[in-house]
C-alpha positions as CSV (number, residue, x, y, z in Angstrom):
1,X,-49.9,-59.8,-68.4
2,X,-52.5,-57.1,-68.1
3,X,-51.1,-55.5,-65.2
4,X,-47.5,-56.1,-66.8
5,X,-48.4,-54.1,-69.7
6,X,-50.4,-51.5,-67.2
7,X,-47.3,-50.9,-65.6
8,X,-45.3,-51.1,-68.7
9,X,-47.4,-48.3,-70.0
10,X,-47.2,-46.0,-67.7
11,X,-43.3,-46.3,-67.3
12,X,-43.2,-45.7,-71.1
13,X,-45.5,-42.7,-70.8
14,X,-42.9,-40.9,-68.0
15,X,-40.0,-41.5,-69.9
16,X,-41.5,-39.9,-73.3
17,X,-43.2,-37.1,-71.5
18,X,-40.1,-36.7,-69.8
19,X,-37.8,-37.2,-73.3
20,X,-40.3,-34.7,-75.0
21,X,-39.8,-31.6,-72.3
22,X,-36.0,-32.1,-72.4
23,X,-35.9,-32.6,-76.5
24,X,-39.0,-30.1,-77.8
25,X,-37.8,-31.8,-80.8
26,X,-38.0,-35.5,-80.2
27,X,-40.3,-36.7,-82.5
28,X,-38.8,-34.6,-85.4
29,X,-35.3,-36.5,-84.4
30,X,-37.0,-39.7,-86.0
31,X,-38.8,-38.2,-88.7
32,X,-35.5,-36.5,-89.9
33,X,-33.4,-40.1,-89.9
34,X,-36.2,-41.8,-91.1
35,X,-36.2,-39.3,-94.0
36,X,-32.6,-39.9,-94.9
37,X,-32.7,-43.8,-94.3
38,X,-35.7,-43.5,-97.0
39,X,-33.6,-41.2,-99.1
40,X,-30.4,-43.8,-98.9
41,X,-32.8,-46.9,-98.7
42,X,-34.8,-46.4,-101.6
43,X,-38.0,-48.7,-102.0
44,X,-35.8,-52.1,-101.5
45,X,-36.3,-54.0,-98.4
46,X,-33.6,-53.3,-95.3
47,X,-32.2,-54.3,-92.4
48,X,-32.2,-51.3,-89.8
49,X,-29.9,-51.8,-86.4
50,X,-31.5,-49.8,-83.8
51,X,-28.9,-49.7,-81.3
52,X,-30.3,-48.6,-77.4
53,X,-33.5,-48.8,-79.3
54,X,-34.8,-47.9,-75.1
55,X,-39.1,-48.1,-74.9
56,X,-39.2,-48.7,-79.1
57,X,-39.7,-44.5,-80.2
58,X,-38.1,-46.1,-83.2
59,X,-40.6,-48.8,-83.9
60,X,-43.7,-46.4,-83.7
61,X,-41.9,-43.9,-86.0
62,X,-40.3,-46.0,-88.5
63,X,-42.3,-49.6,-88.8
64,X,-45.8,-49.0,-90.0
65,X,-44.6,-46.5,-92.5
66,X,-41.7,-48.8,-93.9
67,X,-43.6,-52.4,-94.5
68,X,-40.4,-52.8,-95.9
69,X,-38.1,-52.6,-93.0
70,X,-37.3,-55.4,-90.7
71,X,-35.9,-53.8,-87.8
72,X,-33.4,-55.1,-84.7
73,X,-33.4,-53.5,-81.3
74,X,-30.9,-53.7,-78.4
75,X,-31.0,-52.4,-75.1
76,X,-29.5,-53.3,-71.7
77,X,-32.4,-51.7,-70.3
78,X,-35.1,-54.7,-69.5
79,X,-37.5,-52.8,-68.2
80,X,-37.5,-50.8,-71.3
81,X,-37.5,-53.3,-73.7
82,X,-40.8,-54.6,-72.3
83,X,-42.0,-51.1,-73.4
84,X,-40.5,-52.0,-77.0
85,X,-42.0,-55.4,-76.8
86,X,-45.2,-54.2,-76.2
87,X,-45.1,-51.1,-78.9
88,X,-44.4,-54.5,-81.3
89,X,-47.3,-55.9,-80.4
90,X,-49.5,-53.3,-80.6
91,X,-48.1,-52.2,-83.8
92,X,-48.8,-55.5,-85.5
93,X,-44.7,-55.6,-86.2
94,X,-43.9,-59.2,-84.6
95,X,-42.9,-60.3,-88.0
96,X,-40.3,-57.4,-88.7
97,X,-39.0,-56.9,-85.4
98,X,-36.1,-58.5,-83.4
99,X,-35.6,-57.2,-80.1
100,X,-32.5,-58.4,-78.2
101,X,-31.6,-57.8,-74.2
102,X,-27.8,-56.5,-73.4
103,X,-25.3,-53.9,-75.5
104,X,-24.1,-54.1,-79.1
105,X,-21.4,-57.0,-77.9
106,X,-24.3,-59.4,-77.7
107,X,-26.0,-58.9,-81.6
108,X,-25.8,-62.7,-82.5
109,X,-23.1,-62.8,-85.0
110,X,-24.4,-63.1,-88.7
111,X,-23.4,-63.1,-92.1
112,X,-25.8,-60.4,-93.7
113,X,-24.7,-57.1,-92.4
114,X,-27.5,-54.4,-91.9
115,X,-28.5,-51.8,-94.3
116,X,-28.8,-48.7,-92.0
117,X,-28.2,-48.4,-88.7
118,X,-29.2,-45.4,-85.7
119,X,-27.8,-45.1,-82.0
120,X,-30.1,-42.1,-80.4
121,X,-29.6,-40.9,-76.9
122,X,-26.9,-43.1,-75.4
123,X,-23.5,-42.1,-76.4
124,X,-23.6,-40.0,-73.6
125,X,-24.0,-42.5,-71.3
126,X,-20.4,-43.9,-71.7
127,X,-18.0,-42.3,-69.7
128,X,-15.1,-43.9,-71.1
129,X,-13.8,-42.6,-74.7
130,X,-12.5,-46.0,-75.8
131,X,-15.6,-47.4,-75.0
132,X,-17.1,-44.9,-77.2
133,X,-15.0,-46.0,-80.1
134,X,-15.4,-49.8,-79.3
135,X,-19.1,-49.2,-79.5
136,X,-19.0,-47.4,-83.0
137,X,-16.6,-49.5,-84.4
138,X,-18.7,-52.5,-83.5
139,X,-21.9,-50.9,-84.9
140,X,-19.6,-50.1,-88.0
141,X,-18.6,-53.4,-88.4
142,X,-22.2,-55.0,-88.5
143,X,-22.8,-52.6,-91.4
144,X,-22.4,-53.2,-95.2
145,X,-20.2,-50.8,-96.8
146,X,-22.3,-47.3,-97.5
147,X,-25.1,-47.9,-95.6
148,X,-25.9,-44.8,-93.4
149,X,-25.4,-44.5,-89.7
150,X,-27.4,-41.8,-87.7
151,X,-26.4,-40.6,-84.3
152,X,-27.5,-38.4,-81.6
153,X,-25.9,-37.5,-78.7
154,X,-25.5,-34.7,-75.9
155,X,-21.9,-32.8,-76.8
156,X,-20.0,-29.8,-75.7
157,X,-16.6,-28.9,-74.3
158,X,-17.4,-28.7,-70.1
159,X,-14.7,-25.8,-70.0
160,X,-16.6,-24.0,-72.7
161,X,-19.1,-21.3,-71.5
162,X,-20.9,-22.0,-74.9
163,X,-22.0,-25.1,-73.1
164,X,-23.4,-23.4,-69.7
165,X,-25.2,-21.3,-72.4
166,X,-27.0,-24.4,-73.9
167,X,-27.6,-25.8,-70.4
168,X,-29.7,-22.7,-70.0
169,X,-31.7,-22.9,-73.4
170,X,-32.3,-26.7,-71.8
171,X,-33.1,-25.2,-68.1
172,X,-35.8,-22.9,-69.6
173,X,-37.3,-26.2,-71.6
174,X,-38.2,-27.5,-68.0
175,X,-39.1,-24.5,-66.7
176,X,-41.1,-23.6,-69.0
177,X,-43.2,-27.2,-68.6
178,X,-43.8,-26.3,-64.9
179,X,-40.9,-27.7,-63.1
180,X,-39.5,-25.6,-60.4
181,X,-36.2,-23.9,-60.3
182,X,-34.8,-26.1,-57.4
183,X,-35.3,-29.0,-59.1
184,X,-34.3,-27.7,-62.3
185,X,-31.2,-26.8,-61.3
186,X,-30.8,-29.9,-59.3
187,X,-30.9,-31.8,-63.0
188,X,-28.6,-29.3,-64.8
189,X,-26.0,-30.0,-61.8
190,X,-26.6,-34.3,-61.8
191,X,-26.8,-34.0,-65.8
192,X,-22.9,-32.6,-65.7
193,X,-22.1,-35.0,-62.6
194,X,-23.5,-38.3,-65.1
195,X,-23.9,-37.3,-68.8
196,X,-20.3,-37.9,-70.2
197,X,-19.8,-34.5,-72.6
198,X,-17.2,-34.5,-75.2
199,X,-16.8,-31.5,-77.6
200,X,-18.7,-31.9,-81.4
201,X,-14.8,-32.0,-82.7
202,X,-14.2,-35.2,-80.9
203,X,-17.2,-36.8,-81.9
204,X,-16.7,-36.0,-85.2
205,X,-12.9,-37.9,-84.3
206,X,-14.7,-41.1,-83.0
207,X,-16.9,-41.4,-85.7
208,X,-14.1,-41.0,-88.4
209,X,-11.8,-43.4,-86.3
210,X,-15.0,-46.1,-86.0
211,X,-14.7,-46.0,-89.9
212,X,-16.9,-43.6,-90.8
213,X,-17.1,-41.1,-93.7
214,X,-19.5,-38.6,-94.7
215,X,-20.0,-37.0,-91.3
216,X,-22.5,-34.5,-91.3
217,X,-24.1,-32.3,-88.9
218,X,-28.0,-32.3,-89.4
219,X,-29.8,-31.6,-85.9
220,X,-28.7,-30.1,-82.8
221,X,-31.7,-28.5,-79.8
222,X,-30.6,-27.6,-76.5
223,X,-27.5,-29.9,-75.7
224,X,-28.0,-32.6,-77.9
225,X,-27.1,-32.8,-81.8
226,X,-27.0,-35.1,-84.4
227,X,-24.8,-36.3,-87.1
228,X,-25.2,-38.5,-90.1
229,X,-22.5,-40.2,-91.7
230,X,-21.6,-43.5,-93.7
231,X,-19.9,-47.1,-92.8
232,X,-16.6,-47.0,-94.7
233,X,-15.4,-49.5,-96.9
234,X,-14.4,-53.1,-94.9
């Protein structure tokens, strides 16, 4: 176990280190949505879907500071979880988290829907738009009417030269943190090969289509923005 957690650990500490250089802003990403979820929330005790909830950022930002908040996790990501699993620990949250191994198809089915829900960093890591929209829609769907949805995703139009200019406001991120041009350039060129980019209007499309309403613009740093929005009415 120690040496499970050892390795753990360090695999947690290159992915955040990693997450931080590329988003300068990372930790203010959680601070923000847990802001509004408070704002929304109130003092009453919720139910918060964290869907791709990765190595548990989530858990560390939002569980000792919301006694009240029970929180659910999914990833496909197993390695990750493990991360997430041990954060739980560590925390002292076992009793408020639930974290669950595969994509949003596998949330057990339940009657109580969830209060608030986020879905950071993984939008763009579906290439296929219905997919996109099957994924909101089911995160939609496992919400009670109202309750607030963050999410946070890389955008832009790939035609666009307003999106080579961001790629260079996230080039100088990594160069700036010691990472040599070569390489640099070798991420900008894989990040356009893998991320799938889709302009801010056609997010905005999905959302609304998923059922949502409300759909606001509050964060955006290099290529990556965020908007908040509510479940719609079932």
């Amino acid at each position: 176990m120690k040496e499970e957690r050892a390795y753990n650990s360090e695999m947690a500490n290159a992915y955040e280190v990693n997450a931080r250089i590329s988003l300068p802003s990372y930790d203010a990403i959680f601070t923000m949505v847990q802001s509004y979820f408070r704002l929304q929330l109130g003092d009453k005790s919720a139910e918060v879907l964290a869907v791709g909830i990765g190595s548990g950022t989530e858990l560390s930002a939002w569980g000792p500071s919301n006694p009240k908040w029970t929180i659910t996790g999914i990833d496909p990501n197993l390695e990750m979880l493990k991360i997430a699993k041990n954060k739980t620990f560590e925390l002292g949250l076992e009793s408020r988290v639930k974290l669950i191994h595969g994509t949003i198809e596998d949330l057990p089915l339940q009657d109580a829907k969830f209060d608030a829900a986020s879905c950071i960093l993984v939008l763009h890591f579906i290439n296929d738009v219905q997919e996109k929209v099957n994924l909101l829609k089911t995160i939609k769907a496992n919400l009670k009417s109202g309750a607030p949805f963050v999410l946070v995703s890389a955008y832009g139009d790939r035609d666009d030269a307003e999106l080579q200019d961001r790629m260079n406001v996230w080039k100088s991120f990594w160069l700036d943190n010691g990472r040599d041009l070569s390489t640099v350039d070798g991420m900008i060129i894989k990040a356009i090969q893998q991320l799938s980019f889709i302009s801010e209007n056609h997010i905005i499309q999905l959302l609304a289509e998923a059922g949502f309403t409300n759909i606001t613009r509050f964060y955006s740093t290099g290529i990556m923005a965020g908007w908040i929005c509510h479940a719609g009415d079932h």
